[in-house]
Backbone as JSON Lines, residues from 0, in Angstrom:
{"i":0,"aa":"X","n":[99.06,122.25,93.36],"ca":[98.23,121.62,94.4],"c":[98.89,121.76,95.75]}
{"i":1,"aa":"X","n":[98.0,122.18,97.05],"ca":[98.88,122.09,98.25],"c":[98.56,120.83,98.8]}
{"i":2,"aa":"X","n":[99.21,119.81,99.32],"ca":[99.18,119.1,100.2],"c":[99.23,118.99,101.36]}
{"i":3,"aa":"X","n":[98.44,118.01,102.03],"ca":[97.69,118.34,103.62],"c":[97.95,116.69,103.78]}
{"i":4,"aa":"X","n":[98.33,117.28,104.93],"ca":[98.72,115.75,105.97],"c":[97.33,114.68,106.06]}
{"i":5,"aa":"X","n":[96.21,115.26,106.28],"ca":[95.11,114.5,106.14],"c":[94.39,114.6,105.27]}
{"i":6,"aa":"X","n":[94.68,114.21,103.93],"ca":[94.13,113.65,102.55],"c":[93.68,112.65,102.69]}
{"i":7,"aa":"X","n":[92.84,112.13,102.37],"ca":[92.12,110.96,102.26],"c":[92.7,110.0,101.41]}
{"i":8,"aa":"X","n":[93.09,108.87,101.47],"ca":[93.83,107.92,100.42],"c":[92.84,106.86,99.77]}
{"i":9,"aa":"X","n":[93.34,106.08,98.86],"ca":[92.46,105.83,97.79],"c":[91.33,104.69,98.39]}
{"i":10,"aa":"X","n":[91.74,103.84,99.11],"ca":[90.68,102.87,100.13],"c":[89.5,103.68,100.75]}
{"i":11,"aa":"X","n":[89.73,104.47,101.44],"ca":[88.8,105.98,102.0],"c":[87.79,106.18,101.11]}
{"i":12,"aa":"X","n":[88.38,106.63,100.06],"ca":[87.67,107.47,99.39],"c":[86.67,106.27,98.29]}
{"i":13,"aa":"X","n":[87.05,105.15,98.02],"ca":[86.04,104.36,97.48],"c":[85.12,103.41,98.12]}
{"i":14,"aa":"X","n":[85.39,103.1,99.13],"ca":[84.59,102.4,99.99],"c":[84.34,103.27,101.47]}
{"i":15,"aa":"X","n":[83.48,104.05,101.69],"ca":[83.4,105.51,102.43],"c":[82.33,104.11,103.45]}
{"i":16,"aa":"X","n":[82.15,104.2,104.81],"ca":[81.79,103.41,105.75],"c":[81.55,104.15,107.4]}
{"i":17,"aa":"X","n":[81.76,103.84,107.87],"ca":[81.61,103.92,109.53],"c":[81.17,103.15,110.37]}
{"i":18,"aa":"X","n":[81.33,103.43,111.72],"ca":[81.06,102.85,112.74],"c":[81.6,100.99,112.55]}
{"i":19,"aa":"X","n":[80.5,99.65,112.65],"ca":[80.9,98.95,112.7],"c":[81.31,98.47,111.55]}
{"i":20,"aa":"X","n":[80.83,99.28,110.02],"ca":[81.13,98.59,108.79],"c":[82.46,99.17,108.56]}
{"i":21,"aa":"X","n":[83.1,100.44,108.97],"ca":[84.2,101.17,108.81],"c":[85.23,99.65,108.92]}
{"i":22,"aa":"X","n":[84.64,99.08,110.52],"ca":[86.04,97.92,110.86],"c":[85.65,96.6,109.83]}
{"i":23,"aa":"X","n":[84.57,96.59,109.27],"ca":[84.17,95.23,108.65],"c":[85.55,95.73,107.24]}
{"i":24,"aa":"X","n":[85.42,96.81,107.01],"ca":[85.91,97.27,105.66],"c":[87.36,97.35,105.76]}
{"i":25,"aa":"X","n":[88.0,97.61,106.89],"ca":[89.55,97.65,107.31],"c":[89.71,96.59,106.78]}
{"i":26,"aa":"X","n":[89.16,95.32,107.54],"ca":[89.27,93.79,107.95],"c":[89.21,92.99,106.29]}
{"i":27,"aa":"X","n":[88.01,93.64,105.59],"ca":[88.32,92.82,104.34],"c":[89.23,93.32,103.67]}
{"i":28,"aa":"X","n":[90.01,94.64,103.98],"ca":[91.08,95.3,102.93],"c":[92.13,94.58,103.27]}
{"i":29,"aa":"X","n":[92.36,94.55,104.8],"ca":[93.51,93.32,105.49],"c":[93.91,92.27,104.44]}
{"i":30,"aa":"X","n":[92.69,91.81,104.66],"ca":[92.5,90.15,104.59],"c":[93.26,90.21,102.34]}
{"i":31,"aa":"X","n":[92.38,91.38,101.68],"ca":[92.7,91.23,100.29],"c":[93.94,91.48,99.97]}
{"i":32,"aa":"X","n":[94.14,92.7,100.7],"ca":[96.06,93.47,100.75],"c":[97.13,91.92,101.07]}
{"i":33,"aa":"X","n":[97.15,91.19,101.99],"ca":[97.58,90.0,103.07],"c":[97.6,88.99,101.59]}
{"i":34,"aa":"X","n":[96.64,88.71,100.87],"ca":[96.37,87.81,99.82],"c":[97.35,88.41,98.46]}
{"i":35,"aa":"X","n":[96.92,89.39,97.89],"ca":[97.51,90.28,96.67],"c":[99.34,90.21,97.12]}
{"i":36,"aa":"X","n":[99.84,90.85,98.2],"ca":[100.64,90.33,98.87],"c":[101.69,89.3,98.43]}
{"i":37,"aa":"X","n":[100.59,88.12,98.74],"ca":[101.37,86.39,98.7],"c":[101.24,85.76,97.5]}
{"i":38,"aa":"X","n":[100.5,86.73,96.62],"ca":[100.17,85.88,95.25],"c":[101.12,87.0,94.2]}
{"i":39,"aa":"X","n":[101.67,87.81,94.34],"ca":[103.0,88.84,93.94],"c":[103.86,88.7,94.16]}
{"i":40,"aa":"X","n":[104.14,87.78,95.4],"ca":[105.64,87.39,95.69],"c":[105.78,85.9,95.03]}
{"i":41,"aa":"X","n":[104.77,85.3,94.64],"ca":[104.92,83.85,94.0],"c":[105.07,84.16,92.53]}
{"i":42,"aa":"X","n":[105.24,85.48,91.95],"ca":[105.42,85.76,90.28],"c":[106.85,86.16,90.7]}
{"i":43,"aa":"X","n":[107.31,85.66,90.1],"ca":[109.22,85.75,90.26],"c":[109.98,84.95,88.74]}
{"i":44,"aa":"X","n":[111.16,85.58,89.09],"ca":[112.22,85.32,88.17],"c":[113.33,85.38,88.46]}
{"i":45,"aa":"X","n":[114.11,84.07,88.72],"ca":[115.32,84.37,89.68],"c":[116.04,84.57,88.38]}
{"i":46,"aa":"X","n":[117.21,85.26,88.63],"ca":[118.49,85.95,88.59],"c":[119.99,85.57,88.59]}
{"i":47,"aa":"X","n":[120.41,84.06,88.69],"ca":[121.58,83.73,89.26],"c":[122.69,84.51,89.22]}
{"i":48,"aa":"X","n":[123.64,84.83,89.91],"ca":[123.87,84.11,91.16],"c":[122.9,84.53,92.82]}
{"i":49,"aa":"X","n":[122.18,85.64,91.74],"ca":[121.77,86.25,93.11],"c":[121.16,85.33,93.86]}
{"i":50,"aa":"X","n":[120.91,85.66,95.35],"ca":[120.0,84.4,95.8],"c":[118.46,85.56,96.09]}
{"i":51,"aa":"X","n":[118.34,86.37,95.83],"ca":[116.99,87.14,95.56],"c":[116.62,87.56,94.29]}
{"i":52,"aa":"X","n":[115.23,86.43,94.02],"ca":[114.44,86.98,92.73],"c":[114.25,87.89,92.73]}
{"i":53,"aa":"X","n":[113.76,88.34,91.21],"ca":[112.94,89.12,91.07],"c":[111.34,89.22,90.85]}
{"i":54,"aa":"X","n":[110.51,90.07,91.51],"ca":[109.16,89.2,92.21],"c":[108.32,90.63,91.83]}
{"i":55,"aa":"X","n":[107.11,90.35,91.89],"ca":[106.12,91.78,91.67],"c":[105.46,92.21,93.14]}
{"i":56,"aa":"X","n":[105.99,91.21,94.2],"ca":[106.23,91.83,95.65],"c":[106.04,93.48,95.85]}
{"i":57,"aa":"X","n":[107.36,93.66,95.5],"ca":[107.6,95.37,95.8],"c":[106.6,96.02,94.89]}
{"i":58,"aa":"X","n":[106.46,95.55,93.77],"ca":[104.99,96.31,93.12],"c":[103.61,96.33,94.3]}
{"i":59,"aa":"X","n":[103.5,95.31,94.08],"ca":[102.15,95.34,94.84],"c":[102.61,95.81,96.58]}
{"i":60,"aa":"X","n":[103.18,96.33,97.46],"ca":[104.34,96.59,98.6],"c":[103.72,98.28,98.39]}
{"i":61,"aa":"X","n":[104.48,98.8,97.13],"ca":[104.5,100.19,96.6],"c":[102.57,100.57,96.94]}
{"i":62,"aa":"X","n":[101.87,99.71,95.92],"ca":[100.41,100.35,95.49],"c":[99.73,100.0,96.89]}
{"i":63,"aa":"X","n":[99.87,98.88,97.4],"ca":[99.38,98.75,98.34],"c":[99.51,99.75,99.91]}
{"i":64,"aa":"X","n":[100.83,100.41,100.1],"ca":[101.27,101.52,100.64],"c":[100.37,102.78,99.97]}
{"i":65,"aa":"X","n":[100.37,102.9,98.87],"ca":[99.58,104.22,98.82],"c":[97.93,104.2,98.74]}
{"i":66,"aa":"X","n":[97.66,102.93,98.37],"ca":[96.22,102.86,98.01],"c":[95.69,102.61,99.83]}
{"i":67,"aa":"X","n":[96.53,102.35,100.79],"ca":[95.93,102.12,102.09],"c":[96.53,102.93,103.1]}
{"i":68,"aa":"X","n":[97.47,103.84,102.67],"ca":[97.84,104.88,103.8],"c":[98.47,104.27,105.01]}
{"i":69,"aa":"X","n":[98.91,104.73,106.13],"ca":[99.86,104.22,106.12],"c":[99.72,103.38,107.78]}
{"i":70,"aa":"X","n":[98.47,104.01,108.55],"ca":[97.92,102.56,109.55],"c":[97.66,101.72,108.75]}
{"i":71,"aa":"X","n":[96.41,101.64,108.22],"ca":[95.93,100.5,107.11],"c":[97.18,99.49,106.57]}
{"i":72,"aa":"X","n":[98.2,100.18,105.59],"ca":[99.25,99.7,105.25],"c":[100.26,98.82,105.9]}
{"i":73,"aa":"X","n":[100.36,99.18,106.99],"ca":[101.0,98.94,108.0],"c":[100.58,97.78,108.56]}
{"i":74,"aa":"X","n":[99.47,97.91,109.13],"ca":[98.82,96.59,109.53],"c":[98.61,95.17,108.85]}
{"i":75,"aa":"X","n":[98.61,95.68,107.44],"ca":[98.63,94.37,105.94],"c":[99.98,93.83,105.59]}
{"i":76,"aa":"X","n":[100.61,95.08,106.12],"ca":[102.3,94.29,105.9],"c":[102.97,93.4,106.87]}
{"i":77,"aa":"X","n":[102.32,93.86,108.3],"ca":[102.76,92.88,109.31],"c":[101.57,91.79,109.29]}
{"i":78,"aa":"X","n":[100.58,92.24,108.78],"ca":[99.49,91.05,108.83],"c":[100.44,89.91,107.96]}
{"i":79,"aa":"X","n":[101.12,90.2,107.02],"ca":[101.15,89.18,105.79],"c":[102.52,88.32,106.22]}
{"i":80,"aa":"X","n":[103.31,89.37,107.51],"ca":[104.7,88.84,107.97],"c":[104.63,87.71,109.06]}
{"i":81,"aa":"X","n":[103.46,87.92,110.02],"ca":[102.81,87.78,110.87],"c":[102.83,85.85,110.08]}
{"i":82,"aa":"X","n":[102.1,85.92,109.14],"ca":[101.68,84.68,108.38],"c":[103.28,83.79,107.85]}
{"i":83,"aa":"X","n":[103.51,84.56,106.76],"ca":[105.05,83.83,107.04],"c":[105.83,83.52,108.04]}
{"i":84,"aa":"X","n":[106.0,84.56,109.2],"ca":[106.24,84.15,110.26],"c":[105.98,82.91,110.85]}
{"i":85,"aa":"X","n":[104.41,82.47,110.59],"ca":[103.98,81.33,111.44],"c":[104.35,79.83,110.29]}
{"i":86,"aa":"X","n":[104.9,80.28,109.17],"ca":[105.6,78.75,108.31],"c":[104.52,78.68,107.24]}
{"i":87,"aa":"X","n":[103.43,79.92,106.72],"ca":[102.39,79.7,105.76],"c":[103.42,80.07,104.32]}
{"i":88,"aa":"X","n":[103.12,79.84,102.98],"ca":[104.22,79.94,102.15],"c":[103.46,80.94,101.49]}
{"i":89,"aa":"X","n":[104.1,82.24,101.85],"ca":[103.54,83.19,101.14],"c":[104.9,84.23,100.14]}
{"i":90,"aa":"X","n":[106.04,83.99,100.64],"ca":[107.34,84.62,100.46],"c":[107.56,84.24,98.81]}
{"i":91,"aa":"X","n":[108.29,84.84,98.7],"ca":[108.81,84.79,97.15],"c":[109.51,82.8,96.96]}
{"i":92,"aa":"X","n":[109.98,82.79,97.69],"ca":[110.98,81.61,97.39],"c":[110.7,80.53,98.7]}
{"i":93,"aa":"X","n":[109.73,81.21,100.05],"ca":[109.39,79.76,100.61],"c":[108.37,78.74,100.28]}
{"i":94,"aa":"X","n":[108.83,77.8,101.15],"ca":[108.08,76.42,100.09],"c":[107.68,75.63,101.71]}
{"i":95,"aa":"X","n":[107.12,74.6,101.17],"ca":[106.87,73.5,102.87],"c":[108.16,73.11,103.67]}
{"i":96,"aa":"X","n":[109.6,73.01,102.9],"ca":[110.73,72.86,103.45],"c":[111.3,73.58,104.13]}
{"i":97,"aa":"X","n":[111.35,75.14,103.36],"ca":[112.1,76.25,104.09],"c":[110.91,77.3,103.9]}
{"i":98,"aa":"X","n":[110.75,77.76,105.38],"ca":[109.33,78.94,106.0],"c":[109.8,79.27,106.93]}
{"i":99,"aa":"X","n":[109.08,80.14,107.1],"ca":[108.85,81.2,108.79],"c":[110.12,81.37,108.84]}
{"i":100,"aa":"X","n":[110.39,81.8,109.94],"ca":[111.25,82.72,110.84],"c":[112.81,82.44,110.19]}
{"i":101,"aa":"X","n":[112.84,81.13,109.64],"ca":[114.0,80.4,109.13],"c":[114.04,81.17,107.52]}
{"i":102,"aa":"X","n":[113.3,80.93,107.27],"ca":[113.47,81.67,105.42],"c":[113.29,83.36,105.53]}
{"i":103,"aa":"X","n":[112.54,83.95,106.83],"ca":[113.02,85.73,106.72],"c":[113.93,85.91,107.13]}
{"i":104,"aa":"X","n":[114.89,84.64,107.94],"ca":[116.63,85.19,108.21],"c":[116.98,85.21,106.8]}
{"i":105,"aa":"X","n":[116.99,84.77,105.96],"ca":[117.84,84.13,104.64],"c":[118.0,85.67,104.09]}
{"i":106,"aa":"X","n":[118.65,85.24,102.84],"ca":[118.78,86.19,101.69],"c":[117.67,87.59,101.83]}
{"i":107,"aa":"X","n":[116.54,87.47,101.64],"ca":[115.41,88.08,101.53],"c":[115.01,89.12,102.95]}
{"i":108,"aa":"X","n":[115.61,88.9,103.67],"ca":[115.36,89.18,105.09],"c":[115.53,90.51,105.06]}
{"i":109,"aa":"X","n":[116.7,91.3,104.4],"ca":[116.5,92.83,104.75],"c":[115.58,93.51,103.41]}
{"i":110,"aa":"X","n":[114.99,93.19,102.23],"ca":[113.63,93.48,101.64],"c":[112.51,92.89,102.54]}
{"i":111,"aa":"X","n":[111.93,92.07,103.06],"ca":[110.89,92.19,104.1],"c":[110.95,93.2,105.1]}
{"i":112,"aa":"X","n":[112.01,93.82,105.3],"ca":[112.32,95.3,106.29],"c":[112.12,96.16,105.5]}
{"i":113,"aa":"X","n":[112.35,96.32,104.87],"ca":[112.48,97.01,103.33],"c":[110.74,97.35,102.62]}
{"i":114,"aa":"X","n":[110.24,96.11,102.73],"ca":[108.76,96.57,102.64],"c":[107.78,97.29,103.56]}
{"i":115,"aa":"X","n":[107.81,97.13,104.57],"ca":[107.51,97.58,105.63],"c":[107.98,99.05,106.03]}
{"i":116,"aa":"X","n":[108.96,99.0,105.79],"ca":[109.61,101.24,105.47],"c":[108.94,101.85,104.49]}
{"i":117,"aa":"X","n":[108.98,100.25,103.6],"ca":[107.76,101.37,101.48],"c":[106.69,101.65,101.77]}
{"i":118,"aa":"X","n":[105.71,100.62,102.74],"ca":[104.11,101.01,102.61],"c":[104.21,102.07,103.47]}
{"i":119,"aa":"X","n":[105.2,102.41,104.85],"ca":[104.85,103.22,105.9],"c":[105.2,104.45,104.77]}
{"i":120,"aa":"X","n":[106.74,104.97,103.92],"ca":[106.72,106.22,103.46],"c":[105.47,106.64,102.14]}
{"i":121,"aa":"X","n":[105.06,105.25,101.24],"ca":[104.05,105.62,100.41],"c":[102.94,105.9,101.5]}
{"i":122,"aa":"X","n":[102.51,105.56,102.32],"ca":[100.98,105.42,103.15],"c":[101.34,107.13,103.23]}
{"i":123,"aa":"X","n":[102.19,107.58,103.79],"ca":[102.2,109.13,104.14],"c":[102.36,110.12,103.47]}
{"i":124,"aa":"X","n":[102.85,109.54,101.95],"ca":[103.0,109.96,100.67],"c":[101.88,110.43,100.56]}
{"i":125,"aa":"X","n":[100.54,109.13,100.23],"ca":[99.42,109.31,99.71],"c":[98.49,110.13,100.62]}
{"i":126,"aa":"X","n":[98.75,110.08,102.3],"ca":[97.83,111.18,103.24],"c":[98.36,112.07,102.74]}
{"i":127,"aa":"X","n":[99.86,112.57,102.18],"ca":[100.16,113.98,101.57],"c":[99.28,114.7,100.41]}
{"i":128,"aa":"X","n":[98.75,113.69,99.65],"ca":[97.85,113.92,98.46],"c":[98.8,113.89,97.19]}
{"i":129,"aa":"X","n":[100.22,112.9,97.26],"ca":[100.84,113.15,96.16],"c":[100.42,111.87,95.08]}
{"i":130,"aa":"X","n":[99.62,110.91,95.98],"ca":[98.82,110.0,94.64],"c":[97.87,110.49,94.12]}
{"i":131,"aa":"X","n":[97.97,111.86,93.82],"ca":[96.92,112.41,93.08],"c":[97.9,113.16,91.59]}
{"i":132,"aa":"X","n":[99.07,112.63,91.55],"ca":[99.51,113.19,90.3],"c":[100.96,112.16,90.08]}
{"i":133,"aa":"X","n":[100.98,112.17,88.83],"ca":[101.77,110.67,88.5],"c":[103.19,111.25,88.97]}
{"i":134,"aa":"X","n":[103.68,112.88,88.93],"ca":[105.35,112.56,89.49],"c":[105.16,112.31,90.25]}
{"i":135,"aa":"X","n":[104.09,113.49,91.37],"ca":[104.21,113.27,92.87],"c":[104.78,111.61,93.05]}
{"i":136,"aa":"X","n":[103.42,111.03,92.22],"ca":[103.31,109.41,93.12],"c":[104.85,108.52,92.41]}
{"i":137,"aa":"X","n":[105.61,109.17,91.27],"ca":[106.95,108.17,91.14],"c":[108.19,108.62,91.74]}
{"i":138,"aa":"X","n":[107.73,110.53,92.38],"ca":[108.82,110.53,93.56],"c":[108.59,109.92,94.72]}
{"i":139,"aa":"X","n":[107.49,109.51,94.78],"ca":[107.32,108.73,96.36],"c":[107.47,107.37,95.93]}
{"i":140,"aa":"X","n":[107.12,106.71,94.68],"ca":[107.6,105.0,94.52],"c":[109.22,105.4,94.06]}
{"i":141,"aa":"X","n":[110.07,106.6,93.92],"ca":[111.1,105.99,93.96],"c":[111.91,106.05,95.44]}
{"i":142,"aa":"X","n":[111.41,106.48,96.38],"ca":[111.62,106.72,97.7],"c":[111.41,105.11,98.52]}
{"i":143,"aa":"X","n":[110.05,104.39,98.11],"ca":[109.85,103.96,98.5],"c":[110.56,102.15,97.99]}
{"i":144,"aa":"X","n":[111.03,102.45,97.02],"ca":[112.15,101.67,96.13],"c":[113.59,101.94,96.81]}
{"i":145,"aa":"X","n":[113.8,102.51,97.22],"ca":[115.09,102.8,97.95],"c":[114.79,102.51,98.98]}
{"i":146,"aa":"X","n":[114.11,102.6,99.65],"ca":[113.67,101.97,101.09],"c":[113.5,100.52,101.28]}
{"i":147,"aa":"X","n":[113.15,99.76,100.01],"ca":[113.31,98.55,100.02],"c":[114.62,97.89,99.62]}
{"i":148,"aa":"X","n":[115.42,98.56,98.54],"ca":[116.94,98.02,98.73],"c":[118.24,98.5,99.77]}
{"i":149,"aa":"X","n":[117.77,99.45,100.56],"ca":[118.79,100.02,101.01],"c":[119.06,99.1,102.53]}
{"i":150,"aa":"X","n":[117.88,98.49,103.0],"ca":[117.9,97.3,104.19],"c":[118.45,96.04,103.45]}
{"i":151,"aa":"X","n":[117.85,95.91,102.36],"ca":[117.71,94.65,101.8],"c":[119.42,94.16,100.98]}
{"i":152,"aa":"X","n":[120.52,95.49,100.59],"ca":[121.83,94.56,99.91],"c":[122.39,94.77,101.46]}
{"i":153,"aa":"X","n":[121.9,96.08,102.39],"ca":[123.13,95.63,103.6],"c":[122.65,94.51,104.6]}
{"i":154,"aa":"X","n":[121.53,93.94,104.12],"ca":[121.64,92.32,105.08],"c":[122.54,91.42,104.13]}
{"i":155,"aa":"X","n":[122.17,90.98,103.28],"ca":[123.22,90.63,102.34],"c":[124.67,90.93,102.39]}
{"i":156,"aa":"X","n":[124.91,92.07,102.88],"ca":[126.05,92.11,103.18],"c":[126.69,91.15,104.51]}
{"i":157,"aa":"X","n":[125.86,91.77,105.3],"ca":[126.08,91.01,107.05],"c":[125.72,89.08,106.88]}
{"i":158,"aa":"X","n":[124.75,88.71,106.18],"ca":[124.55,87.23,106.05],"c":[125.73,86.91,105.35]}
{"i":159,"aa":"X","n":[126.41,87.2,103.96],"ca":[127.19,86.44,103.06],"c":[128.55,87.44,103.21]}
{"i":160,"aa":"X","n":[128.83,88.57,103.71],"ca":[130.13,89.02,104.2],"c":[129.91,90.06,102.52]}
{"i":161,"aa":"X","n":[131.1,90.95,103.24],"ca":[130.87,92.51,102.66],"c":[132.03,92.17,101.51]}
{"i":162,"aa":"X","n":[132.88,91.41,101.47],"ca":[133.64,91.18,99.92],"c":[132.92,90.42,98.89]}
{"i":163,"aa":"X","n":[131.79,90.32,99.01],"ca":[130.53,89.93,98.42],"c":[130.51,90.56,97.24]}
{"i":164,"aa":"X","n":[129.85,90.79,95.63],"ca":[129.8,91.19,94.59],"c":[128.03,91.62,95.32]}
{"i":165,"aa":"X","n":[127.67,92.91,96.41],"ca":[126.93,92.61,96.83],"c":[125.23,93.37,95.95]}
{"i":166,"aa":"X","n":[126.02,94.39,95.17],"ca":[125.37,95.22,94.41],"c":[124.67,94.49,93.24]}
{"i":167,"aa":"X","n":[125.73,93.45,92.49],"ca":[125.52,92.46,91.47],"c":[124.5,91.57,91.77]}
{"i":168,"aa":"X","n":[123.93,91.22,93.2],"ca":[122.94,90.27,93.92],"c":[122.22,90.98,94.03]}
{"i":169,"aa":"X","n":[121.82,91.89,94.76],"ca":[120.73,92.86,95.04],"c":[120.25,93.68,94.71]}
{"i":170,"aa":"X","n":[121.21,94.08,94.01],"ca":[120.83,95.53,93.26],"c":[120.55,95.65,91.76]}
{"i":171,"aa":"X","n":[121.8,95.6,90.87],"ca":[121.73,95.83,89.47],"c":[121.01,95.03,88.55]}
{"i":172,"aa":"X","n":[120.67,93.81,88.77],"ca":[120.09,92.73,88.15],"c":[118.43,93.1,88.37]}
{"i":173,"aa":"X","n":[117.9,93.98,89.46],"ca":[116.74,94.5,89.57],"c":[116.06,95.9,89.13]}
{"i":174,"aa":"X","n":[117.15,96.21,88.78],"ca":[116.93,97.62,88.6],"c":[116.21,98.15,87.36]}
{"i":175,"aa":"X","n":[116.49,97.23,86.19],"ca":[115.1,97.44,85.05],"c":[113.61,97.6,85.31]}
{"i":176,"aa":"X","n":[113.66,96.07,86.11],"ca":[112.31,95.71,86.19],"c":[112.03,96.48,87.01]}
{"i":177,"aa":"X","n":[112.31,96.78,88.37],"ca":[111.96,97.65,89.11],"c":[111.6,99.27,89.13]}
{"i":178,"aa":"X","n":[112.08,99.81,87.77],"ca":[111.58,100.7,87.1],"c":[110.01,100.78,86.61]}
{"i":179,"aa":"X","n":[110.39,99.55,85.89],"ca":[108.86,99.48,85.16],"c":[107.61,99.25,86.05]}
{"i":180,"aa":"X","n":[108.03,98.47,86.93],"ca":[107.11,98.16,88.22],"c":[106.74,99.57,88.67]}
{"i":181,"aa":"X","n":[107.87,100.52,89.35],"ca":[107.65,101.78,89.76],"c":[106.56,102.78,88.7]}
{"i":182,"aa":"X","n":[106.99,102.75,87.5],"ca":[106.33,103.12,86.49],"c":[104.79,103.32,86.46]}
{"i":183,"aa":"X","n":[104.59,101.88,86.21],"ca":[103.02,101.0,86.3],"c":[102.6,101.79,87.69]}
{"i":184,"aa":"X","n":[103.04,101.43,88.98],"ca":[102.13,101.51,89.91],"c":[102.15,103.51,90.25]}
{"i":185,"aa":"X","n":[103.2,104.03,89.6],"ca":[103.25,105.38,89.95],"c":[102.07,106.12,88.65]}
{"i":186,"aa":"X","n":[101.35,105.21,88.01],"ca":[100.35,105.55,87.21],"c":[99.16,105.27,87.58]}
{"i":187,"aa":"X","n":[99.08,104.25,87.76],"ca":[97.89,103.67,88.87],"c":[96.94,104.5,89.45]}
{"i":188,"aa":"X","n":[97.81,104.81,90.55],"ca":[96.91,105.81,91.71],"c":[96.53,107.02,90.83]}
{"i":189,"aa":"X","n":[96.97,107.61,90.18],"ca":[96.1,108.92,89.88],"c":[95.57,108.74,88.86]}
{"i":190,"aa":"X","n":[95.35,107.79,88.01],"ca":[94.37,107.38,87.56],"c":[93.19,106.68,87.84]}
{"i":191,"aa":"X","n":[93.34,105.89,89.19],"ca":[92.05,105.73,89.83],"c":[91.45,106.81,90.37]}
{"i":192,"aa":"X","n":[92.54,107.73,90.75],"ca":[91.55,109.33,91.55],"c":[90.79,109.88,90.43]}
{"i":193,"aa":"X","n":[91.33,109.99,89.14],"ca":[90.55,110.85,88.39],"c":[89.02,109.82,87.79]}
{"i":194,"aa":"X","n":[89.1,108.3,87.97],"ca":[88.08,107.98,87.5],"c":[87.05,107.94,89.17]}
{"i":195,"aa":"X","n":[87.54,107.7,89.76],"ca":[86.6,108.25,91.33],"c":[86.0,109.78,91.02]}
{"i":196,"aa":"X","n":[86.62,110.94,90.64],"ca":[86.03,111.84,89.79],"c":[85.4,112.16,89.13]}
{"i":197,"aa":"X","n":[85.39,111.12,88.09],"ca":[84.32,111.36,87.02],"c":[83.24,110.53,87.54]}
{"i":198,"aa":"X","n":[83.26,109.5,88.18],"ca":[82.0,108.72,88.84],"c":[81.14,109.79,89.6]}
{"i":199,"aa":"X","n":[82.04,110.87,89.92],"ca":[81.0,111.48,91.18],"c":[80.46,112.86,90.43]}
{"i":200,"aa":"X","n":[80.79,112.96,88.84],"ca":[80.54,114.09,88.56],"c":[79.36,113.84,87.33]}
């Protein structure tokens, strides 16, 4: 398959629109991406000692990056930061006590950077046309998995200091699940392309 910078990604291609319904259709993908989002980061399983769960966040981070390309994407990830930002409890571990601006300094603070690098490299992944085949799409969720820990143990480092066990917190204790997550969602997408396929054939 050759890939072309302007492939159509999977939002595009199932809900096809224009003019004023094109923005009605952004706006409800926002609004569902922003939701899916905050209800993925509330499925968790902490880890002790780490002080970052483990959450289906970066799952839904990953699909949501490729299934919306990477304006679209982009805009749902700061839409959803935008919200935590303002003290709404959408984060893995904030609550009415600890929110906003105070709980994305914490622990968690360089994976919220970290998500925001995944949807932008999956979003450009999927304009590449590589969510149209399951390696393509688990060399780009494992790209986009590295993009979320590679901000996320060196804040950890800088918040709790670099003689830290910092790999043992951030890293290794995630690294199963985060497979399987990668797994799942690097199956996903090209299996919705091929049933968009057979619908149209």
């Amino acid at each position: 398959m050759a890939f072309a910078t302007n492939d159509k990604v999977l939002s595009e291609a199932v809900w096809q629109a224009e003019g004023t319904q094109l923005w009605i259709k952004r706006a409800v993908l926002v609004v569902l991406g922003v939701m899916a989002l905050a209800i993925a980061a509330k499925v968790k399983f902490p880890i002790p000692p780490s002080p970052v769960p483990v959450t289906l966040g970066s799952f839904a981070v990953l699909t949501i990056g490729a299934a919306y390309g990477p304006r679209l994407g982009l805009t749902t990830i700061l839409g959803y930061m935008l919200i935590g930002a303002l003290g709404f409890d959408v984060f893995a571990s904030s609550s009415a006590e600890t929110n906003g601006l105070t709980y994305m300094m914490g622990g968690t603070g360089g994976y919220l950077v970290g998500y925001v690098l995944a949807v932008m490299a999956l979003g450009f992944a999927a304009r590449s046309g590589l969510d149209r085949s399951v390696l393509g799409m688990a060399a780009a969720m494992f790209v986009g998995t590295a993009l979320i820990y590679i901000p996320g143990v060196a804040y950890l480092g800088v918040l709790y200091g670099w003689d830290k066990p910092l790999l043992e917190w951030g890293f290794t204790p995630f690294v199963i699940g985060d497979l399987m997550k990668l797994a799942l969602a690097a199956l996903i997408l090209p299996a919705a392309w091929k049933l968009i396929g057979k619908a149209r054939t």
